[in-house]
N, CA, C and O of each residue as an XYZ file, in Angstrom:
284
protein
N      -3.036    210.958    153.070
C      -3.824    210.721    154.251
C      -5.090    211.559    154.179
O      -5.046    212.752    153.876
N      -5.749    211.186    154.344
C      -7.423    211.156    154.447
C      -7.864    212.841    155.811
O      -8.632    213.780    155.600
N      -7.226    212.637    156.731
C      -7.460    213.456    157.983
C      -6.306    214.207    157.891
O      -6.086    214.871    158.904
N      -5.277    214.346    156.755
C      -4.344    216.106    157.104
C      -3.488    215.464    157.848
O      -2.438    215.376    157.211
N      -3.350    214.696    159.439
C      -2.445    214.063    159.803
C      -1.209    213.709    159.552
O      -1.244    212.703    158.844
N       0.357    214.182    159.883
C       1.288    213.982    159.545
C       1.488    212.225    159.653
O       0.699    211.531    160.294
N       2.465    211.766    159.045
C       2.834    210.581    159.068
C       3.845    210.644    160.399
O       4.599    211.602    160.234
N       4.061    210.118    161.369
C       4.657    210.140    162.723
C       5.854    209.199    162.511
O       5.738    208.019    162.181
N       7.432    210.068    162.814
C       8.528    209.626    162.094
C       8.832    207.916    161.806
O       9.050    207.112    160.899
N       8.629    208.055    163.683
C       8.537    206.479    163.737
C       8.025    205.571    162.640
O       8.688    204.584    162.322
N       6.529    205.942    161.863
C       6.393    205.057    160.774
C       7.092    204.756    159.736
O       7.155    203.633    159.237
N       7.723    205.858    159.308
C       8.621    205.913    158.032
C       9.384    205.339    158.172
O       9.833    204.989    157.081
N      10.209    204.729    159.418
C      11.475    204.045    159.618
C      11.222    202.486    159.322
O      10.294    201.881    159.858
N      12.264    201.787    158.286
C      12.212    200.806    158.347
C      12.106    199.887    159.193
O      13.175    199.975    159.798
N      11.305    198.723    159.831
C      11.733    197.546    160.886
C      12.918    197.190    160.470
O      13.636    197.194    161.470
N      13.650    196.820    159.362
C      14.696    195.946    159.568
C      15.938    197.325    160.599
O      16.415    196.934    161.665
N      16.190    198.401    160.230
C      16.812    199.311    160.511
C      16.314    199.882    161.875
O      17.301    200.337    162.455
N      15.398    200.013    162.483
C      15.302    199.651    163.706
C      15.330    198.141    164.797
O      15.216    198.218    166.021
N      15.471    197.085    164.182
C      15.869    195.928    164.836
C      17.420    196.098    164.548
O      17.937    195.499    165.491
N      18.510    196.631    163.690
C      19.483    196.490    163.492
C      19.849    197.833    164.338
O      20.913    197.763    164.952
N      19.384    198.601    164.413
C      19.844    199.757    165.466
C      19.881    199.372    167.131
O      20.803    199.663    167.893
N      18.403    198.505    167.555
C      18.606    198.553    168.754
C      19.463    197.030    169.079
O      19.731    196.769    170.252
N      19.914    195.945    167.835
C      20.702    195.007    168.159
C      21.856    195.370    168.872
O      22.325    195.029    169.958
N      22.401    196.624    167.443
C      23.517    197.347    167.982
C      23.887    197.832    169.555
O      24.745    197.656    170.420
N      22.757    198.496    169.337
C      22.732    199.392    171.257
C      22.739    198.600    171.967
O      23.657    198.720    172.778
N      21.926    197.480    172.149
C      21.668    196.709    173.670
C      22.770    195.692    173.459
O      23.052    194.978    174.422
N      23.366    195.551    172.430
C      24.649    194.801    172.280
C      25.585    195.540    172.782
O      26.010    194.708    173.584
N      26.123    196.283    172.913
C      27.337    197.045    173.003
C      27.486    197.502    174.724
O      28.436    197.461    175.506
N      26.062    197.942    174.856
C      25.858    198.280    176.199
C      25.975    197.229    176.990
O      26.842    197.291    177.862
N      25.086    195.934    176.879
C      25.134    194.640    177.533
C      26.413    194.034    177.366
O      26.685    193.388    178.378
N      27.313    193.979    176.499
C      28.628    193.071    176.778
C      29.522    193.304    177.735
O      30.301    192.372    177.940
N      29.746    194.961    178.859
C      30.337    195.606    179.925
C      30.115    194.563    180.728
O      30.915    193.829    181.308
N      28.921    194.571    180.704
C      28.093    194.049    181.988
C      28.273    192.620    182.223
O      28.140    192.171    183.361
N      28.625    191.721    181.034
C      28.186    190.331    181.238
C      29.843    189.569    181.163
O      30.331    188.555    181.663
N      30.240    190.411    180.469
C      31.556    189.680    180.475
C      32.640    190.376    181.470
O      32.428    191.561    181.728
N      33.846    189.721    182.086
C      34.949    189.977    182.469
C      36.119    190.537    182.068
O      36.238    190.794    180.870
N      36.897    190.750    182.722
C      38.245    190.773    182.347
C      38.648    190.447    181.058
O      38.757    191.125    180.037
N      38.965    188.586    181.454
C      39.491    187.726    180.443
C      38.267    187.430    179.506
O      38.391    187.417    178.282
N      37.216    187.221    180.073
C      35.772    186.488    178.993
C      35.590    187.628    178.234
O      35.074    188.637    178.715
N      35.983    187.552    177.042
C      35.610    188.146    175.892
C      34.397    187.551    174.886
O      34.465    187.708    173.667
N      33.384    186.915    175.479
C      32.312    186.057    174.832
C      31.383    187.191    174.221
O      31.231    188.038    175.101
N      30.834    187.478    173.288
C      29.783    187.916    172.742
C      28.866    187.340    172.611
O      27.923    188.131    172.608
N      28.401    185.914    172.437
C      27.419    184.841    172.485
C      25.761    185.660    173.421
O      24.675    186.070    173.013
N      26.360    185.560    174.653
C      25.195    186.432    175.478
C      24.557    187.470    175.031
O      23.471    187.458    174.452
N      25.091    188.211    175.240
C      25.488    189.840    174.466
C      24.703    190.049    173.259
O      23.810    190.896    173.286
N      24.987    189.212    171.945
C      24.411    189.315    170.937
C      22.822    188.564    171.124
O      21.827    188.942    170.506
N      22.842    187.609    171.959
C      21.130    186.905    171.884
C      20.148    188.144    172.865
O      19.130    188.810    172.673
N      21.029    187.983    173.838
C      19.989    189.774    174.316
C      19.560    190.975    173.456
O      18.563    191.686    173.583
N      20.592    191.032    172.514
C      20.990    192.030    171.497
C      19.610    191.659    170.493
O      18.722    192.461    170.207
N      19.675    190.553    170.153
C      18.758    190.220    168.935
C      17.705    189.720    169.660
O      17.128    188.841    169.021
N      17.130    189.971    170.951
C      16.010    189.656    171.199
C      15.565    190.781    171.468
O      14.497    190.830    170.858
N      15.766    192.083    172.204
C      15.458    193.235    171.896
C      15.309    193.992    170.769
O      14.716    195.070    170.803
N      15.670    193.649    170.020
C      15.961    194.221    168.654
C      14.478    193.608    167.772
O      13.594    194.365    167.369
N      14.463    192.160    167.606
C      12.829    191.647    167.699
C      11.613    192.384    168.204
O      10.624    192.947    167.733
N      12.095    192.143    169.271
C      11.042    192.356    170.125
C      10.538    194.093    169.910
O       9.374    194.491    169.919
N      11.945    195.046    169.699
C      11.413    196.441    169.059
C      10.703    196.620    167.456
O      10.031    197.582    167.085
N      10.922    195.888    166.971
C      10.301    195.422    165.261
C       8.926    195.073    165.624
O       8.064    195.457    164.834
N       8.497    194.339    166.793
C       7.497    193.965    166.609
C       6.194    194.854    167.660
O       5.017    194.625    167.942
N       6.948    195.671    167.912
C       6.245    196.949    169.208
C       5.730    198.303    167.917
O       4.709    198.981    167.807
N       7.137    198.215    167.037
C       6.755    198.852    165.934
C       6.131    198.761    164.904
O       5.941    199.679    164.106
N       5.747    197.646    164.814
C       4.926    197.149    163.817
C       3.315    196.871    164.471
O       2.425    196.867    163.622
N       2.923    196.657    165.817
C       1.905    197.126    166.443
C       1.681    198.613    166.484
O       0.562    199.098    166.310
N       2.570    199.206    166.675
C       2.383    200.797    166.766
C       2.020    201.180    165.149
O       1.141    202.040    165.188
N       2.318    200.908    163.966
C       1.792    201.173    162.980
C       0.012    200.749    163.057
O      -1.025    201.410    163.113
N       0.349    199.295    163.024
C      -1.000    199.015    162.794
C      -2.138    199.975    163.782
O      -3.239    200.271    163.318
N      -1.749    200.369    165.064
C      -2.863    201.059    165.914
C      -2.825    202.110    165.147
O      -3.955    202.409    164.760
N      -1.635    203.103    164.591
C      -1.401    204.360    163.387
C      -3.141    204.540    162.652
O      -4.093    205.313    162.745
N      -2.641    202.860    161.668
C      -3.498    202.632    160.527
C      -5.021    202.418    160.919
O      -5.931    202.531    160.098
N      -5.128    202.232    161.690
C      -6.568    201.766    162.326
C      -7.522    203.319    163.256
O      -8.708    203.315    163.584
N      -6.732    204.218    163.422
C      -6.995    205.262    163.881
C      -6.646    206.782    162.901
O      -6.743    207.946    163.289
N      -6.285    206.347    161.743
C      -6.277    207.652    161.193
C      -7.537    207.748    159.809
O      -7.695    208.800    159.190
């Protein structure tokens, strides 16, 4: 790096390994909530799961690019 500037952890982390981390989390957390007793469905659960999980890949991958454009 050009400006001395540390590399900020967040960059170093893979997207796929942060979309697979927060699938995990908002999966696990969200299935309490959506299912019952008897409904043992994951279906919900996992599309919330993998749309957050997207949707953090792609917050992180803006947050690089503003990184790259400012250092």
């Amino acid at each position: 790096m050009s400006s001395g500037r540390r590399t900020p952890w967040w960059y170093r982390v893979p997207p796929l390994a942060v979309s697979l981390i927060t699938l995990s989390v908002v999966t696990l957390a969200v299935h309490p909530l959506l299912s019952d007793a008897d409904d043992a469905r994951w279906g919900p659960s996992l599309g919330i799961g993998l749309a957050t999980g997207l949707a953090a890949a792609f917050v992180q991958g803006m947050a690089q690019r503003h990184h790259d454009r400012n250092v």
